[in-house]
VEXDREN-2710 file (C-alpha; in Angstrom, 1 decimal):
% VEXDREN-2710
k/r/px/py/pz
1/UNK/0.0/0.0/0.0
2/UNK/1.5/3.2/-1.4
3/UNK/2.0/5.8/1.6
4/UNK/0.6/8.9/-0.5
5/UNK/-2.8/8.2/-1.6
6/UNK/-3.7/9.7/-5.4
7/UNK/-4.8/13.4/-5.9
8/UNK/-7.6/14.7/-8.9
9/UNK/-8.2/18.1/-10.0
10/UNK/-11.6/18.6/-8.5
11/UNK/-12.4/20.8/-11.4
12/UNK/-11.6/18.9/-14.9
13/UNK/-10.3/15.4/-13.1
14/UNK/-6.9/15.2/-14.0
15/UNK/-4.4/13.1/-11.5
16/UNK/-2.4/16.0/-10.4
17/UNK/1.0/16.0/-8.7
18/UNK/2.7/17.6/-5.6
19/UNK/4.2/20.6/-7.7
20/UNK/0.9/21.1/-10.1
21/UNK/-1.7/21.3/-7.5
22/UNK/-3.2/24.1/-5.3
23/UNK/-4.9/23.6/-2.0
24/UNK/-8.2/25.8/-2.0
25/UNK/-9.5/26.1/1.9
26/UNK/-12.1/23.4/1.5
27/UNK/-9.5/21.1/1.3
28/UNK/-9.9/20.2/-2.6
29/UNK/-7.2/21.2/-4.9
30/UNK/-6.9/21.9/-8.7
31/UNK/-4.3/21.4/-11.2
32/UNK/-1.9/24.1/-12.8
33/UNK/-3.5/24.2/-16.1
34/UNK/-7.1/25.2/-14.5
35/UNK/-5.9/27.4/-11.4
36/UNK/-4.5/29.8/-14.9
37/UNK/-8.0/30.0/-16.1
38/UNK/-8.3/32.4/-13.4
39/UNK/-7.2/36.0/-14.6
40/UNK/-3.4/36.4/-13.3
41/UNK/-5.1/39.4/-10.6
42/UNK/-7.2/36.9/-9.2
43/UNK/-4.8/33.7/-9.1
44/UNK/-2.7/34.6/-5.6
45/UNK/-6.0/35.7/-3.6
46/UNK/-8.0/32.5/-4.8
47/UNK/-5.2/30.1/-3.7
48/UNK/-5.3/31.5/0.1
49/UNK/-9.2/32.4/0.1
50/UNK/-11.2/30.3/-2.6
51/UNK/-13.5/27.5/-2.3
52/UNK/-14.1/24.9/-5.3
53/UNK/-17.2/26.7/-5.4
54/UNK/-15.5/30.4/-5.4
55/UNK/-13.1/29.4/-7.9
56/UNK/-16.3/28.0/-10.4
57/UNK/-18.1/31.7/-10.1
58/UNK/-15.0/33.2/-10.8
59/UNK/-14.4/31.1/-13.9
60/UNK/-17.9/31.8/-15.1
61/UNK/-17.7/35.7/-14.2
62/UNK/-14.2/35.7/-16.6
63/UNK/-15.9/34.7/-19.7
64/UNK/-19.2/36.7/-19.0
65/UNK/-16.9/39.5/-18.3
66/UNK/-15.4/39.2/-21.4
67/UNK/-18.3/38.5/-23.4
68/UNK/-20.4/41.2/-22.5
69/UNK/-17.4/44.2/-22.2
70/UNK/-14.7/43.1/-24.1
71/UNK/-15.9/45.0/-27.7
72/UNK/-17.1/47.9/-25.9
73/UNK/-13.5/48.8/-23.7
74/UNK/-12.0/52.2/-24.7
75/UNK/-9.2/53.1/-22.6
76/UNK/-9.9/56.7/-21.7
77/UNK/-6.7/57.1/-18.9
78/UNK/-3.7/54.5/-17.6
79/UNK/-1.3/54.7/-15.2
80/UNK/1.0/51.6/-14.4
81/UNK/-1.1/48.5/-15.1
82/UNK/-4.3/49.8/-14.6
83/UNK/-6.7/51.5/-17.4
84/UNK/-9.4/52.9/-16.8
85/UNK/-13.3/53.3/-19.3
86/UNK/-14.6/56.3/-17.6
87/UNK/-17.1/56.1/-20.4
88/UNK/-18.5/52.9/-19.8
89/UNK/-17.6/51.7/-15.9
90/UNK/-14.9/50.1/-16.6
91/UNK/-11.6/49.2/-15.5
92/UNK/-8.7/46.8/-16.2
93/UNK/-5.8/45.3/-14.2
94/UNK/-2.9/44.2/-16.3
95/UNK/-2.5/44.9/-19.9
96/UNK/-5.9/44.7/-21.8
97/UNK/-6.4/42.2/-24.6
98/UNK/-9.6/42.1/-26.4
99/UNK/-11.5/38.9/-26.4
100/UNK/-8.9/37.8/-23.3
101/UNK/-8.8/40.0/-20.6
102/UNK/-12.3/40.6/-18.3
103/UNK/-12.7/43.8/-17.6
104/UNK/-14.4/44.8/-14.5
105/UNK/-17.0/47.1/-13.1
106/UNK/-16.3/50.2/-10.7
107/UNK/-19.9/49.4/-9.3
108/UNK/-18.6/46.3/-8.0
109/UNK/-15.4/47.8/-6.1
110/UNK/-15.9/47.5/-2.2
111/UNK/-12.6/49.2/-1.6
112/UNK/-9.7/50.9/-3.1
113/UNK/-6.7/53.4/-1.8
114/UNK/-3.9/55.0/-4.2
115/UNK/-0.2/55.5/-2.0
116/UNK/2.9/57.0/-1.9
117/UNK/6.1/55.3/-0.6
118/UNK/8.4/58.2/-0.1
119/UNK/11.7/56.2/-0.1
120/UNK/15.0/59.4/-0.3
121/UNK/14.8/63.3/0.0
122/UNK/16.8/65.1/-2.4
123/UNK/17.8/68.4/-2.6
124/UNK/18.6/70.6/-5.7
125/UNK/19.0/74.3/-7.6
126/UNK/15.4/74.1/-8.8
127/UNK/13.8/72.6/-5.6
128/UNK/13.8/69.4/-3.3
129/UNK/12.2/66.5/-4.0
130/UNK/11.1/63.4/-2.3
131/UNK/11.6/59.5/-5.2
132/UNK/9.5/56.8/-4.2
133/UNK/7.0/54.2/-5.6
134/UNK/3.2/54.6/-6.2
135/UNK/0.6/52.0/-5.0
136/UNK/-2.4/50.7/-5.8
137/UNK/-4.8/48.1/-4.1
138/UNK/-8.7/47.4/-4.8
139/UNK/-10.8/44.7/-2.9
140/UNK/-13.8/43.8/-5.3
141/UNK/-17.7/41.8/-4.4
142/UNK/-17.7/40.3/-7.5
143/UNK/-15.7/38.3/-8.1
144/UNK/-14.5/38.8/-4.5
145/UNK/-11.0/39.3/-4.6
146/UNK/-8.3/42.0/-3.4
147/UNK/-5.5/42.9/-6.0
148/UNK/-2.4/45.4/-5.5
149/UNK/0.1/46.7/-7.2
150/UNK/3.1/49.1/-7.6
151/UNK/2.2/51.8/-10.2
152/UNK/5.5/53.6/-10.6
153/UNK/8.7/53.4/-9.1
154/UNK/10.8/55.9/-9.1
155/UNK/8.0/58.5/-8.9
156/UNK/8.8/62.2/-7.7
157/UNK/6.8/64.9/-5.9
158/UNK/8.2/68.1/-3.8
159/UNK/8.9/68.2/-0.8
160/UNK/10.7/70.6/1.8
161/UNK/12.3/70.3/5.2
162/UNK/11.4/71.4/8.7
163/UNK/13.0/74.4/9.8
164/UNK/15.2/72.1/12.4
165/UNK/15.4/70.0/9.7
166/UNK/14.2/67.2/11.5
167/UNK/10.8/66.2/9.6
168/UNK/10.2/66.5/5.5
169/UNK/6.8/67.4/4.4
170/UNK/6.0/66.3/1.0
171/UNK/3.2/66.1/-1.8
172/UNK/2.0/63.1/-3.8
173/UNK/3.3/62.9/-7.2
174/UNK/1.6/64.6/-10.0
175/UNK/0.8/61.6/-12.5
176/UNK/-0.6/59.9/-9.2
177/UNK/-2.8/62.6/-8.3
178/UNK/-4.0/63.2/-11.9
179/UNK/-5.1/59.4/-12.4
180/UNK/-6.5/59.2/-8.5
181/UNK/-8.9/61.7/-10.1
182/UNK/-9.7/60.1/-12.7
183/UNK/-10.6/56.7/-11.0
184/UNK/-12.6/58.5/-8.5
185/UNK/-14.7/60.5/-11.1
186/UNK/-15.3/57.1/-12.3
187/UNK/-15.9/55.5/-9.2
188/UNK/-18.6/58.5/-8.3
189/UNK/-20.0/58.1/-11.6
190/UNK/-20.8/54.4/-11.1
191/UNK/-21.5/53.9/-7.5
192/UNK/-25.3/52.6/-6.7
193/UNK/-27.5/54.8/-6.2
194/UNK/-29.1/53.0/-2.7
195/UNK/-27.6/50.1/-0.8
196/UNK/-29.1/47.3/-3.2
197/UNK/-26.9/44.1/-3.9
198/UNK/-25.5/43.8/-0.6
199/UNK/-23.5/47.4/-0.5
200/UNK/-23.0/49.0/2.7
201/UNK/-23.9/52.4/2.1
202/UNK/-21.3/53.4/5.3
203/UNK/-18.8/51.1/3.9
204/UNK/-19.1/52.7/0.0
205/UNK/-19.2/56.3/1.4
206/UNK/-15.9/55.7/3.4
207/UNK/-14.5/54.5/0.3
208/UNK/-15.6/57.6/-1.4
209/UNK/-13.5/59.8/1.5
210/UNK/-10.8/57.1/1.9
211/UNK/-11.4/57.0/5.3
212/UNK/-10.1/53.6/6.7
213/UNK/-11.0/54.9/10.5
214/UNK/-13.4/57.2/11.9
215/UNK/-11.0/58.4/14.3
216/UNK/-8.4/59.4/11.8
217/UNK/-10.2/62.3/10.7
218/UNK/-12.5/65.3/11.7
219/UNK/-15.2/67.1/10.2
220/UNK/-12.9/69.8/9.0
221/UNK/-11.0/67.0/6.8
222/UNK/-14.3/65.1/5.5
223/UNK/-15.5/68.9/4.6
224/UNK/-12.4/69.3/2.5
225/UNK/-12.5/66.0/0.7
226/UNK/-15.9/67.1/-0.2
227/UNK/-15.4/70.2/-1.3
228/UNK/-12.7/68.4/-3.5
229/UNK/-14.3/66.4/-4.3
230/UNK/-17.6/68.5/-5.9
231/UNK/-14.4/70.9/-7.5
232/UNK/-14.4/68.0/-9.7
233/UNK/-17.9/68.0/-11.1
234/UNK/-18.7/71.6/-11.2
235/UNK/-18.7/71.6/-15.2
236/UNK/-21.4/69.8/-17.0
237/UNK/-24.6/68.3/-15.8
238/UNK/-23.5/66.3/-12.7
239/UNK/-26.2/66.6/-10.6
240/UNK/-26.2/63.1/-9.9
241/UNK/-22.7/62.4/-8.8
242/UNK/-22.6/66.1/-6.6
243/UNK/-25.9/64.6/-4.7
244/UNK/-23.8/60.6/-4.2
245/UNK/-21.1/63.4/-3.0
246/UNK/-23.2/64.8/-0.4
247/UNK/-25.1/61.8/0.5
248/UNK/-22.1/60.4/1.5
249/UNK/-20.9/63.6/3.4
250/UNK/-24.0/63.7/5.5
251/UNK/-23.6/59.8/5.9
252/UNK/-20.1/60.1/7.5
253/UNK/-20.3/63.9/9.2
254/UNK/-21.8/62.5/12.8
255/UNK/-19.4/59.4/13.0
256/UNK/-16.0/61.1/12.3
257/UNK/-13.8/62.1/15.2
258/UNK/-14.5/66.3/16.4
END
């Protein structure tokens, strides 16, 4: 009797060995060839969090995601390997491939933050500076997955020193703050207009703000954001996205730290 009993895909039934497998959580496991069905953004959350069952909707929202998007995807803004389709709700992860690549839907994010990693302060003739790397990470509801990435590295912003010298203030880089916009508008522009499909209308609105923690801020900071973030859609007929703005404003004003 052989010590190691025989493992089988659970998904297409191939004999699978030690070094072509994945464990899911439910104890079942699935060969190389069908784990990279899943979209490459997908593949390293699904093999710590995904059940046989997960991993099946997953594979069935890829090729309805690309069925129903993929002719329809024009890239309106990019920034490291994400794109966005301001026009149509999209967004991509990765470089985009028609008929290949599913798209998905900024209605379905649950969470997203852009960062900046200042990493060495530099002085110079026309002005200091602070190089670092810029981050991304998204946590989506369908499929359920959290994805992040490094945008740029090497990014700059300016910066300037203390007067002791002792502390550098700096601000976010120009290309990161330009495309933050731009997801944001697109996030606004898509967002659900109650709490329907499961959405936590707290949970959406401290997306909106980028507040992780109630205590981090005050009402004088949530008023800014807002106010920065209505700058954005004073032109054009945006009625709709300046009242998601202040629905969400009113939503967070009496739980954030005074």
């Amino acid at each position: 009797m052989g010590i190691f009993k025989d493992v089988y895909c659970a998904e297409c039934g191939t004999k699978v060995g030690m070094l072509s497998r994945t464990k899911l959580i439910d104890e079942s496991y699935i060969c190389s060839k069908c784990r990279n069905e899943l979209p490459g953004f997908i593949r390293n959350y699904a093999d710590e969090n995904y059940t046989i069952a997960d991993y099946r909707r997953a594979k069935e929202w890829k090729q309805d995601a690309i069925t129903r998007y993929s002719d329809i995807y024009k890239q309106t803004e990019s920034y490291g390997d994400v794109s966005v389709d301001s026009v149509h709700g999209l967004f991509c992860l990765g470089r985009f491939t028609k008929g290949i690549t599913p798209l998905l839907r900024f209605e379905d994010i649950l969470d997203f933050d852009f960062a900046f990693n200042p990493q060495e302060y530099k002085e110079g003739i026309l002005g200091n500076k602070v190089t670092g790397d810029t981050h991304f990470c998204v946590t989506m509801r369908e499929p359920i997955f959290y994805y992040e990435t490094t945008l740029e590295h090497g990014a700059t912003a300016k910066a300037k020193k203390s007067f002791f010298g002792n502390t550098v203030t700096y601000e976010h880089p120009r290309r990161l703050n330009e495309f933050e916009t731009v997801f944001i508008e697109a996030y606004i522009a898509n967002m659900p207009d109650n709490a329907d499909n499961g959405v936590d209308e707290i949970k959406q609105a401290m997306t909106l703000f980028m507040i992780d923690d109630f205590g981090a801020t005050d009402v004088a900071g949530l008023t800014a954001t807002r106010d920065a973030l209505l700058q954005s859609f004073q032109k054009g007929n945006n009625e709709r996205q300046i009242a998601k703005i202040n629905s969400a404003y009113e939503l967070l004003r009496d739980k954030v730290g005074r």
